[in-house]
N, CA, C and O of each residue as an XYZ file, in Angstrom:
696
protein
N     -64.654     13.935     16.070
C     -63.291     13.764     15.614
C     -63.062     14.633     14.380
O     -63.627     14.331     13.328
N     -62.331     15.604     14.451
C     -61.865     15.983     13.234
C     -60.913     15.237     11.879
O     -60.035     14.375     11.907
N     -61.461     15.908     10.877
C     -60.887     15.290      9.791
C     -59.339     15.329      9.398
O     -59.032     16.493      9.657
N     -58.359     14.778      8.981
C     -57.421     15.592      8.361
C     -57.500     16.985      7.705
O     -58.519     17.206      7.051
N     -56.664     17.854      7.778
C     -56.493     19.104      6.930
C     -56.018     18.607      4.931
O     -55.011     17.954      4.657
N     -56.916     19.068      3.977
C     -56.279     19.016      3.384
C     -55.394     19.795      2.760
O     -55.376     19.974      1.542
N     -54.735     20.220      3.454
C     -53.377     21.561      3.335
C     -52.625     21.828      4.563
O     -53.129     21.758      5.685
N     -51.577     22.093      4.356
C     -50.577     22.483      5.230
C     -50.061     23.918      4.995
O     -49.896     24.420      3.883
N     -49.869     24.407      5.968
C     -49.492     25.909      5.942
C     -47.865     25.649      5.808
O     -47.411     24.590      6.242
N     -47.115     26.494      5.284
C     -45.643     26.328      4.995
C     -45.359     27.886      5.129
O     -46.238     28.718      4.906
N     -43.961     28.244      5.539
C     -43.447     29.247      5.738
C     -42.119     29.293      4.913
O     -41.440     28.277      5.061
N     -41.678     30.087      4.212
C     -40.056     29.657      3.486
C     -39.667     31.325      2.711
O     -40.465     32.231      2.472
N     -38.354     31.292      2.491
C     -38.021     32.285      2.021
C     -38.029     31.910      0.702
O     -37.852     30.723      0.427
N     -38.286     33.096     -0.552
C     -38.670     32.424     -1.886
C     -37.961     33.833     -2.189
O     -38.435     34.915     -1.841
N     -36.296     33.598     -3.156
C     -35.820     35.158     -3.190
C     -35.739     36.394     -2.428
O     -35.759     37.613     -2.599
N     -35.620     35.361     -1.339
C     -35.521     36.905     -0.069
C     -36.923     37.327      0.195
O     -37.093     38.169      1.077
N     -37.729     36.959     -0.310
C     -39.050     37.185      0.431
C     -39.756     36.183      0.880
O     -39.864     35.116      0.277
N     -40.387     36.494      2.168
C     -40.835     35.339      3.364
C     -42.324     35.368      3.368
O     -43.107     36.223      3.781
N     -42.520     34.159      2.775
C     -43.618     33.110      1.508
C     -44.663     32.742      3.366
O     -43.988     32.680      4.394
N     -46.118     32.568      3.431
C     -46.566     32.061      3.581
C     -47.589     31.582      2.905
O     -48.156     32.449      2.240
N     -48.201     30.131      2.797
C     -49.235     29.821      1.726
C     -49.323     28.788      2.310
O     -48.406     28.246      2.927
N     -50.582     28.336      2.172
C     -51.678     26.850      2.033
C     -51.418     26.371      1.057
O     -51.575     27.011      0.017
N     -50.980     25.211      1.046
C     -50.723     23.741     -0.105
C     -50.996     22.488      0.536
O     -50.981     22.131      1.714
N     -51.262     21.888     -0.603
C     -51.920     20.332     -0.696
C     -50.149     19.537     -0.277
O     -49.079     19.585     -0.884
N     -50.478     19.007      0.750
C     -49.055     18.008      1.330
C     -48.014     17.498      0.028
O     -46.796     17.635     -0.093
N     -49.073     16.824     -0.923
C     -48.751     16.020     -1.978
C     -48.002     17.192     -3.022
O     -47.304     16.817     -3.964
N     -48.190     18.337     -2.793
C     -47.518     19.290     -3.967
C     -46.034     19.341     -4.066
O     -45.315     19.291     -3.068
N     -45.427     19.474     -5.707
C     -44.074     19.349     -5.735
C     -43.817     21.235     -5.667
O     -44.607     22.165     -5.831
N     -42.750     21.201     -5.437
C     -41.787     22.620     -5.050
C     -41.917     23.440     -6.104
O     -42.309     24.607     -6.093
N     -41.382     22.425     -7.519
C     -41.622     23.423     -8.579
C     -42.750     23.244     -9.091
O     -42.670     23.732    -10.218
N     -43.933     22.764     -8.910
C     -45.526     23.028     -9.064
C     -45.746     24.378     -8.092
O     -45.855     25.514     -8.554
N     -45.773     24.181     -7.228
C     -45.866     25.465     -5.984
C     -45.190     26.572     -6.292
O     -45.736     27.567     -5.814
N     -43.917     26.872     -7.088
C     -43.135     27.737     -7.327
C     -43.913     28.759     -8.658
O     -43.859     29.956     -8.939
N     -44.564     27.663     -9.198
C     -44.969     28.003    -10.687
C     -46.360     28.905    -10.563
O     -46.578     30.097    -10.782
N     -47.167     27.859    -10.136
C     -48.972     27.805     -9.649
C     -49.107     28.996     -8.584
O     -49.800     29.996     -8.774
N     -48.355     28.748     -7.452
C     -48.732     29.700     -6.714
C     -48.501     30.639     -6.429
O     -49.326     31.443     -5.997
N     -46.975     30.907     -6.615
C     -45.994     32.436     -6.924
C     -45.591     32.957     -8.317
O     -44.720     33.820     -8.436
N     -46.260     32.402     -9.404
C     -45.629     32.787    -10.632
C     -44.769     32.991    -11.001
O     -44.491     33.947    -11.726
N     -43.818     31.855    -10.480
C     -41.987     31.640    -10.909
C     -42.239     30.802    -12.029
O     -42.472     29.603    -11.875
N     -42.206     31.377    -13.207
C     -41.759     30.042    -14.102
C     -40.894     30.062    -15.106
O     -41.118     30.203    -16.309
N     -39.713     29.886    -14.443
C     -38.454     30.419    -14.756
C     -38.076     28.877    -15.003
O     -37.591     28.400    -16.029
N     -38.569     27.914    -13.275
C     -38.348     26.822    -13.400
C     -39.649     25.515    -14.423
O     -40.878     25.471    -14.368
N     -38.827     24.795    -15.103
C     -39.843     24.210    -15.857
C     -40.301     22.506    -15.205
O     -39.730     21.801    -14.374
N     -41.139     22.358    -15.738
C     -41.847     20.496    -15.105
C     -41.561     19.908    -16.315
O     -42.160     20.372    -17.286
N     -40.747     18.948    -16.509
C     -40.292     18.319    -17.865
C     -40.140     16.522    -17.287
O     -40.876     15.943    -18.085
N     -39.813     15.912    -16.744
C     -39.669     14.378    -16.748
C     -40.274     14.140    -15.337
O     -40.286     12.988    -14.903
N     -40.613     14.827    -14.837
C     -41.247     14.987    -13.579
C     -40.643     13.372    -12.753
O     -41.456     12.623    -12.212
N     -39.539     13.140    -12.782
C     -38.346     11.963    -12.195
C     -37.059     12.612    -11.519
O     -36.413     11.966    -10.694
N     -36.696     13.931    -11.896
C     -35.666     14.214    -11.485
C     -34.439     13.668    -12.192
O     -33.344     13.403    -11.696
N     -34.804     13.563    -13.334
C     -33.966     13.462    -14.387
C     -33.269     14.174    -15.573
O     -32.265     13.895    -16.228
N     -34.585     15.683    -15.640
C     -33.835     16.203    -16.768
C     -33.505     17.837    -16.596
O     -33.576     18.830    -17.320
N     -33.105     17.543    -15.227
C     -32.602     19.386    -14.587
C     -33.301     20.368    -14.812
O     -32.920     21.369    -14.204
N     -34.941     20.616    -15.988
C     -35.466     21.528    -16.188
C     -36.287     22.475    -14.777
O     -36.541     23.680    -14.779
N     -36.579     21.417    -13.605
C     -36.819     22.174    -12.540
C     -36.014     22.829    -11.472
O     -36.445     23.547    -10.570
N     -34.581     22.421    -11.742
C     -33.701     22.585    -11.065
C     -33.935     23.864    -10.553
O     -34.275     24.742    -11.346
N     -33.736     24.286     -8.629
C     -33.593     25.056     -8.129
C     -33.136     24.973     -7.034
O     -32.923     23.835     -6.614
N     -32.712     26.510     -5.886
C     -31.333     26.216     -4.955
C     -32.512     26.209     -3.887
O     -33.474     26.977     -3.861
N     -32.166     24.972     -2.844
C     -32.970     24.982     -1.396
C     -31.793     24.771     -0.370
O     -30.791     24.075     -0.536
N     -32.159     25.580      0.803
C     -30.861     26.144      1.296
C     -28.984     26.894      0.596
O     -27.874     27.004      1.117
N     -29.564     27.229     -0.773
C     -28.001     27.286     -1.384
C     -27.204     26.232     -2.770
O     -26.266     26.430     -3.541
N     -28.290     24.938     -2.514
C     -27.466     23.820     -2.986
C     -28.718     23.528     -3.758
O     -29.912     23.711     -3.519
N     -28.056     23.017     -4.754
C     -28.828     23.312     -6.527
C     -29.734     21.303     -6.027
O     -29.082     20.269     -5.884
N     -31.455     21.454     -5.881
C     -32.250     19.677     -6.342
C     -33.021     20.177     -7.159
O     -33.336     21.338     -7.423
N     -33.432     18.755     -7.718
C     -34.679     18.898     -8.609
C     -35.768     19.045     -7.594
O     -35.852     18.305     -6.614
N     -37.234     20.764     -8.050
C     -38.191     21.112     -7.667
C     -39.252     20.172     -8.099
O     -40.377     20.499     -7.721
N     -39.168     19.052     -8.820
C     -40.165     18.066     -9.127
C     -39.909     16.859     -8.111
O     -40.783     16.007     -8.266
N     -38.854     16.470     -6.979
C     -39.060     16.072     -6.132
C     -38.504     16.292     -4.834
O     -38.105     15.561     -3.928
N     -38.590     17.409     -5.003
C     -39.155     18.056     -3.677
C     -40.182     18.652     -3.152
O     -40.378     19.821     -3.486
N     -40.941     18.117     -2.362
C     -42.501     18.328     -1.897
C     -42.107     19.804     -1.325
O     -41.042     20.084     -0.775
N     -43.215     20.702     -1.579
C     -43.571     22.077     -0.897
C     -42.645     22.184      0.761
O     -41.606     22.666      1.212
N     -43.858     21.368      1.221
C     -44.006     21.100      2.518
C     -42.659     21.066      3.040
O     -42.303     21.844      3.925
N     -41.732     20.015      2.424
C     -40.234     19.915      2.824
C     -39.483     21.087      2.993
O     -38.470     21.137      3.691
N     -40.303     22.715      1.918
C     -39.500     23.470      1.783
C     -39.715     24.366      3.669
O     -39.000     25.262      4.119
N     -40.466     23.945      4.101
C     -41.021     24.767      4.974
C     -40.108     24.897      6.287
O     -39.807     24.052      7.130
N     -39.725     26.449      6.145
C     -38.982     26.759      7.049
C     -37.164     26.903      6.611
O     -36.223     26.953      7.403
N     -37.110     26.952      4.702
C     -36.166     26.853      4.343
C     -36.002     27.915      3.293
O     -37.042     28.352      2.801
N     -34.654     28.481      2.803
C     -34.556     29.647      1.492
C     -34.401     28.469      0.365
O     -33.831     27.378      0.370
N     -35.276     29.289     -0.734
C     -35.893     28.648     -1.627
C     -35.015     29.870     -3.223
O     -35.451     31.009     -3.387
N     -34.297     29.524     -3.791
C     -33.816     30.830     -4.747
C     -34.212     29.873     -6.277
O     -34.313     28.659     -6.454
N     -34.358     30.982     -7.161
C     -35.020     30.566     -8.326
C     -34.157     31.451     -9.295
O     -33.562     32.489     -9.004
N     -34.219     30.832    -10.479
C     -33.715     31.454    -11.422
C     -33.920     32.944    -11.454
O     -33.078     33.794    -11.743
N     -35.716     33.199    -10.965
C     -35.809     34.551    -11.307
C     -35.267     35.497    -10.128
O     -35.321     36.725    -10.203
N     -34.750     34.813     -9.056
C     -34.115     35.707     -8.050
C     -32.586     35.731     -7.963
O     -32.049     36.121     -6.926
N     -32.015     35.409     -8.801
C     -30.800     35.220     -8.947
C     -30.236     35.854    -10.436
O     -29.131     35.581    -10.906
N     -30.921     36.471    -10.868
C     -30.554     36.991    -12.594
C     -29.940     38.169    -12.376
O     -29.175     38.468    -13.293
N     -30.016     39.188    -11.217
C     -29.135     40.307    -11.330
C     -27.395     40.475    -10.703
O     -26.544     41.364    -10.674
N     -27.530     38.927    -10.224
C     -26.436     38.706     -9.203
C     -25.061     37.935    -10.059
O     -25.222     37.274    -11.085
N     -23.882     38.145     -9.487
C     -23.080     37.730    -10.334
C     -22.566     36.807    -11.079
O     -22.290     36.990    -12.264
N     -22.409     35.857    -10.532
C     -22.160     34.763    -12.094
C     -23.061     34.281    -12.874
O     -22.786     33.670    -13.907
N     -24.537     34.564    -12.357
C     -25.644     34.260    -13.020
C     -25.564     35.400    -14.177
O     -25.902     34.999    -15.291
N     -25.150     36.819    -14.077
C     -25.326     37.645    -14.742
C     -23.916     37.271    -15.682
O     -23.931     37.396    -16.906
N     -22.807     36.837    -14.988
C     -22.120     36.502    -16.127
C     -22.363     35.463    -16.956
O     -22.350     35.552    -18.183
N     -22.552     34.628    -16.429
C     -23.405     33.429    -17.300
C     -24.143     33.661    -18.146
O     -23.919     33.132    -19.235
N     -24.987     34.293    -18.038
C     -26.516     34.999    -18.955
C     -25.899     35.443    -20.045
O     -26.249     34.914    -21.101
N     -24.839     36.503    -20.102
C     -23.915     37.021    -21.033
C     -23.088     35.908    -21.579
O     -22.520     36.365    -22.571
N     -22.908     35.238    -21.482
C     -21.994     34.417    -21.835
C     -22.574     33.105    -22.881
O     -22.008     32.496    -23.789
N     -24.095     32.981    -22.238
C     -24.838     32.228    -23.250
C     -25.492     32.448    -23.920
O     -26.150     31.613    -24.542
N     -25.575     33.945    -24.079
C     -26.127     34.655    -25.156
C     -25.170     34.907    -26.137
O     -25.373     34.598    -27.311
N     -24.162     35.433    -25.763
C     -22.706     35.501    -26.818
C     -22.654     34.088    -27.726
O     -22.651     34.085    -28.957
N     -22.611     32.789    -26.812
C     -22.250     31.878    -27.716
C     -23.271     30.903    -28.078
O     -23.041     29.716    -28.308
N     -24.758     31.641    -28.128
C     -26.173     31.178    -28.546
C     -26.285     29.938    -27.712
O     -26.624     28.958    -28.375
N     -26.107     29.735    -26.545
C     -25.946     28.659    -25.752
C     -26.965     28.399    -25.287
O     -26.880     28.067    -24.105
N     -28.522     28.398    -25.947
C     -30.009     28.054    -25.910
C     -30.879     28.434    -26.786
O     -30.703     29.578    -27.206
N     -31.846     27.806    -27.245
C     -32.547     27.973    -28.581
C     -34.026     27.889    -27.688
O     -34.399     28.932    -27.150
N     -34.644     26.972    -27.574
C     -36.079     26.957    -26.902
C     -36.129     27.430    -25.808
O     -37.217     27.940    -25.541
N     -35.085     27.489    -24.748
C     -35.341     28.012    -23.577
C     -35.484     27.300    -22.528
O     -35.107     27.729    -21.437
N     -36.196     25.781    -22.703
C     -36.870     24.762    -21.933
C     -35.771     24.848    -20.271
O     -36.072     25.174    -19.123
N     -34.950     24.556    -20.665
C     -33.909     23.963    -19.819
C     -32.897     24.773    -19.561
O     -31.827     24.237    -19.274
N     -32.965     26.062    -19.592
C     -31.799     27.213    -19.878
C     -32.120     27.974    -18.321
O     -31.379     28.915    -18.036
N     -33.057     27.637    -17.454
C     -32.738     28.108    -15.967
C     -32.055     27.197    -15.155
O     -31.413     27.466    -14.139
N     -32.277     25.838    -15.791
C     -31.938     24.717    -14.873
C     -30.456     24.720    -14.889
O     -29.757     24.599    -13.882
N     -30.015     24.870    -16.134
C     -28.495     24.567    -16.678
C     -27.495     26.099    -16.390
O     -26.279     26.263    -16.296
N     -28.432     26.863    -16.329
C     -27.417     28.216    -15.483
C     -27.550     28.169    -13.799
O     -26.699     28.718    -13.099
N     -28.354     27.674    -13.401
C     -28.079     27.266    -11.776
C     -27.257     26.223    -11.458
O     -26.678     26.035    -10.388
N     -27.231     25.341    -12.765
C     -26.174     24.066    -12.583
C     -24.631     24.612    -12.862
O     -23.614     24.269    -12.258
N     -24.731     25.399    -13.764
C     -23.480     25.910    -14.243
C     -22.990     27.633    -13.497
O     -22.225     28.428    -14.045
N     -23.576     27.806    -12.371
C     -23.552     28.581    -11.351
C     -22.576     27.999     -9.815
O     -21.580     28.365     -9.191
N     -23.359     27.158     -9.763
C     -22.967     26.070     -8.971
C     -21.520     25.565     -9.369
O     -20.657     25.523     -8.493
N     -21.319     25.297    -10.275
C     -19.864     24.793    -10.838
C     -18.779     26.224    -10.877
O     -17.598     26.384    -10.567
N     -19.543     26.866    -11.265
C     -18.338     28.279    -11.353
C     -17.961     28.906    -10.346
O     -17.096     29.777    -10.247
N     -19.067     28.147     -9.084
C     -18.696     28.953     -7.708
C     -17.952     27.949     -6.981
O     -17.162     28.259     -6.089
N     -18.209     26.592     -7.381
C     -17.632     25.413     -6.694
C     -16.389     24.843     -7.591
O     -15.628     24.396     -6.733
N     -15.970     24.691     -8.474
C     -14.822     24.251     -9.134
C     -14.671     25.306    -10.325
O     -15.278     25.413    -11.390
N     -13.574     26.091     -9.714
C     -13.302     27.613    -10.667
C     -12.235     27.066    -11.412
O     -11.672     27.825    -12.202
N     -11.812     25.796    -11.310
C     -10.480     25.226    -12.443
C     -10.737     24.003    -12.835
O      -9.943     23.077    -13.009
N     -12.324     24.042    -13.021
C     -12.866     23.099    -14.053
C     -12.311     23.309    -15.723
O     -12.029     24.310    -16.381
N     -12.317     22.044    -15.980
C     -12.134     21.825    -17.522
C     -13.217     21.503    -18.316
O     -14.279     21.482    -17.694
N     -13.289     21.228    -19.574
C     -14.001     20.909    -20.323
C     -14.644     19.633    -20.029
O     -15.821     19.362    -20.268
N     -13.768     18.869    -19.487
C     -14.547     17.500    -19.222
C     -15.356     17.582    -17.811
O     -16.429     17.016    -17.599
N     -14.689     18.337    -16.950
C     -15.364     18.563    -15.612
C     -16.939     18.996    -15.980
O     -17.988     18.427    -15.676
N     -16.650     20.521    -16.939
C     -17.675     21.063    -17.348
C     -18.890     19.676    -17.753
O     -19.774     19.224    -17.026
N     -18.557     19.321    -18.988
C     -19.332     18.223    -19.739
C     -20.119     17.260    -18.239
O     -21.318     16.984    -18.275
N     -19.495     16.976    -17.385
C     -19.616     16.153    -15.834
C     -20.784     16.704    -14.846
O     -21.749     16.111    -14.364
N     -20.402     17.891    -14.732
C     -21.466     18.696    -14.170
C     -22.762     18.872    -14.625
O     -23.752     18.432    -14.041
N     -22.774     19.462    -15.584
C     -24.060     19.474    -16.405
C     -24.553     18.188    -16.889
O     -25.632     18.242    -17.478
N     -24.024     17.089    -16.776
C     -24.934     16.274    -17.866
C     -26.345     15.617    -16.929
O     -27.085     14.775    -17.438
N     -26.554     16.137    -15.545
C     -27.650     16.170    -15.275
C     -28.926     17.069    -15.629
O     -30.099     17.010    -15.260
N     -28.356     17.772    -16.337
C     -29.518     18.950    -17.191
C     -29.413     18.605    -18.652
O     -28.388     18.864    -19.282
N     -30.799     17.832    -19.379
C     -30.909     17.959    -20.626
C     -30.687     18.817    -21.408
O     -30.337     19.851    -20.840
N     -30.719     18.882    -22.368
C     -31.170     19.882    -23.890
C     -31.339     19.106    -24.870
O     -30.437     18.292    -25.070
N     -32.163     19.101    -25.506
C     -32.475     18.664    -26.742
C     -32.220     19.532    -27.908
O     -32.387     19.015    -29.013
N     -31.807     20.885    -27.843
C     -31.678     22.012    -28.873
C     -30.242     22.048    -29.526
O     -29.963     22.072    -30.724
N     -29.220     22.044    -28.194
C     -28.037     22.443    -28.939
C     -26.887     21.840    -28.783
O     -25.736     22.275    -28.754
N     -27.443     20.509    -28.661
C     -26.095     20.196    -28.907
C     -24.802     19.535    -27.578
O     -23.974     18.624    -27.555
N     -25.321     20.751    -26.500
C     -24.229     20.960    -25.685
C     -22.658     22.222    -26.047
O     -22.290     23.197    -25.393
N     -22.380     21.930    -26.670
C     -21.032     22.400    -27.205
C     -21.155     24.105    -26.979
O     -20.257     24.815    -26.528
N     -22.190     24.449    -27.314
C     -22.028     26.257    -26.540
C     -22.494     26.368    -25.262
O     -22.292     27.443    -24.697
N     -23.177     25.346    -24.570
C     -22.907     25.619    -23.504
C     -21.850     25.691    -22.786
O     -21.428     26.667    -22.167
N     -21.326     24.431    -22.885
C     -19.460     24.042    -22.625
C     -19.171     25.387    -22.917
O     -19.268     26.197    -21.995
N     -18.742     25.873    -24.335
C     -17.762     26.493    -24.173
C     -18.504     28.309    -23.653
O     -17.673     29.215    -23.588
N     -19.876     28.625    -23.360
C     -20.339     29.537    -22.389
C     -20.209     29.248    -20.832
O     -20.571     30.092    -20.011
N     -19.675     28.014    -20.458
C     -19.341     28.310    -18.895
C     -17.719     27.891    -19.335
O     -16.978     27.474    -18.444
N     -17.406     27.970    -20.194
C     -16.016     27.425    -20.325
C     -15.418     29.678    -20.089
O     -14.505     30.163    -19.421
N     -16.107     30.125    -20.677
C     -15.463     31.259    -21.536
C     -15.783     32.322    -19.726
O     -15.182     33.310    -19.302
N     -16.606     31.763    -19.290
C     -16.816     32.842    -17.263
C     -15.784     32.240    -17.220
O     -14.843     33.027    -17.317
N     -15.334     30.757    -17.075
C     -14.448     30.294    -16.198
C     -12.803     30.845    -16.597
O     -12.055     31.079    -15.648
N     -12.481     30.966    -17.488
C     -11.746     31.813    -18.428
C     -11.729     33.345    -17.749
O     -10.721     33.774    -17.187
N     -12.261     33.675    -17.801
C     -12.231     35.389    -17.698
C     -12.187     35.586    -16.296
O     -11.625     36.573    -15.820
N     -12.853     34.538    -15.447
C     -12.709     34.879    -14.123
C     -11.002     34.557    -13.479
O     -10.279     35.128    -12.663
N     -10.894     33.553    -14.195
C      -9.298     33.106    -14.163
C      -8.537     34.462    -14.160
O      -8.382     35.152    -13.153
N      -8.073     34.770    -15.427
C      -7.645     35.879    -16.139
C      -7.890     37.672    -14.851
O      -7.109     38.581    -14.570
N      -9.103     37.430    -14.512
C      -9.287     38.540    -13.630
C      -8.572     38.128    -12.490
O      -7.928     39.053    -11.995
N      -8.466     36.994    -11.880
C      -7.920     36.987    -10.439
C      -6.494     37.925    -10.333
O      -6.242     38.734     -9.440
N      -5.831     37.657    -11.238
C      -3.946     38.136    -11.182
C      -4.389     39.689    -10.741
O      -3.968     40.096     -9.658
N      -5.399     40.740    -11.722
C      -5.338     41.922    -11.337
C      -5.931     42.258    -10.141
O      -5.627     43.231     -9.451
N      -6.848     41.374     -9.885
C      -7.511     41.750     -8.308
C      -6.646     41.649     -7.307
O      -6.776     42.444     -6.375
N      -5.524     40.614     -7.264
C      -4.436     40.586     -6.191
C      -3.959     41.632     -6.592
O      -4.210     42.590     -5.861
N      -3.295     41.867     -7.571
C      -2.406     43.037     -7.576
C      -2.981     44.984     -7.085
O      -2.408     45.997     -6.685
N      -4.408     44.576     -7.443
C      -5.081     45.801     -7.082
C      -5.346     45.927     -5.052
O      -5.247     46.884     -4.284
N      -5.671     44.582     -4.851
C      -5.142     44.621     -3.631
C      -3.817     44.485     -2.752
O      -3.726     44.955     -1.618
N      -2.663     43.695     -3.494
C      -1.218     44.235     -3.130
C      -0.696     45.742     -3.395
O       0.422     46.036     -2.972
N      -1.282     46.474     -3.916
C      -0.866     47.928     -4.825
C      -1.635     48.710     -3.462
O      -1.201     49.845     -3.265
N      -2.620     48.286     -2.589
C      -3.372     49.110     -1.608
C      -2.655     48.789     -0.675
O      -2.291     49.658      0.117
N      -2.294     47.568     -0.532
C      -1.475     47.250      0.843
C      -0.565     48.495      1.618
O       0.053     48.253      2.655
């Protein structure tokens, strides 16, 4: 009789590139992300799924990588902070929380731009309180909050502000 395996083979896209690897069943997503591909963009902080520092997108849609097992990812796109930094609202974001010092340690500053990614692509006429709503599943202990707010406040702003000329640049081609 054979024994159990202790590992499972998993297949998944990790930033557009198609991941195979051996892991222990019991492994979390963002342990595996960290340990075995050297993403550590995402952090292990309450390891409950409580303080957004592992936060990353599986299929598109922003869970915590501390409970989500590897294994679950298998056969699914897996995007990480570090595959998403040249792309657009992440890149506006990035700018935007650097302008208004909207992170000091860093801890929690991938989790809270995939959260606040997510919001700028999903409610583009969020407010301040929406804002404050969204995020308050991602800790910080550094700042406060208040530059973050007003760093996804200030994309959401400008993207506003840009829509009028983009119609008009496309009514002007018509």
């Amino acid at each position: 009789m054979n024994a159990p395996s202790d590992t499972c083979t998993i297949h998944l896209t990790v930033n557009g590139q198609m991941q195979r690897h051996e892991v222990a069943p019991r492994t979390h997503l963002v342990d595996f992300l960290r340990h075995d591909l050297g993403l550590t963009g995402s952090h292990l902080g309450c390891e409950h799924g409580v303080c957004g520092a592992c936060t990353v997108r599986l299929d598109g849609a922003i869970v915590r990588g501390c409970l989500v097992l590897a294994v679950q990812a298998d056969g699914r796109r897996v995007d990480t902070v570090e595959g998403l930094t040249d792309a657009g609202v992440l890149r506006e974001l990035q700018a935007a929380f650097l302008a208004r010092n909207a992170f000091q340690c860093g801890f929690c500053t991938a989790g809270m731009l995939l959260a606040a990614a997510e919001l700028v692509e999903t409610q583009p006429a969020a407010d301040r309180e929406a804002i404050r709503q969204f995020i308050s599943g991602n800790y910080c202990r550094c700042t406060g909050y208040q530059a973050i707010v007003d760093a996804i406040e200030d994309v959401l702003t400008a993207r506003k502000a840009a829509q009028p000329q983009a119609a008009a640049v496309v009514g002007a081609a018509a």
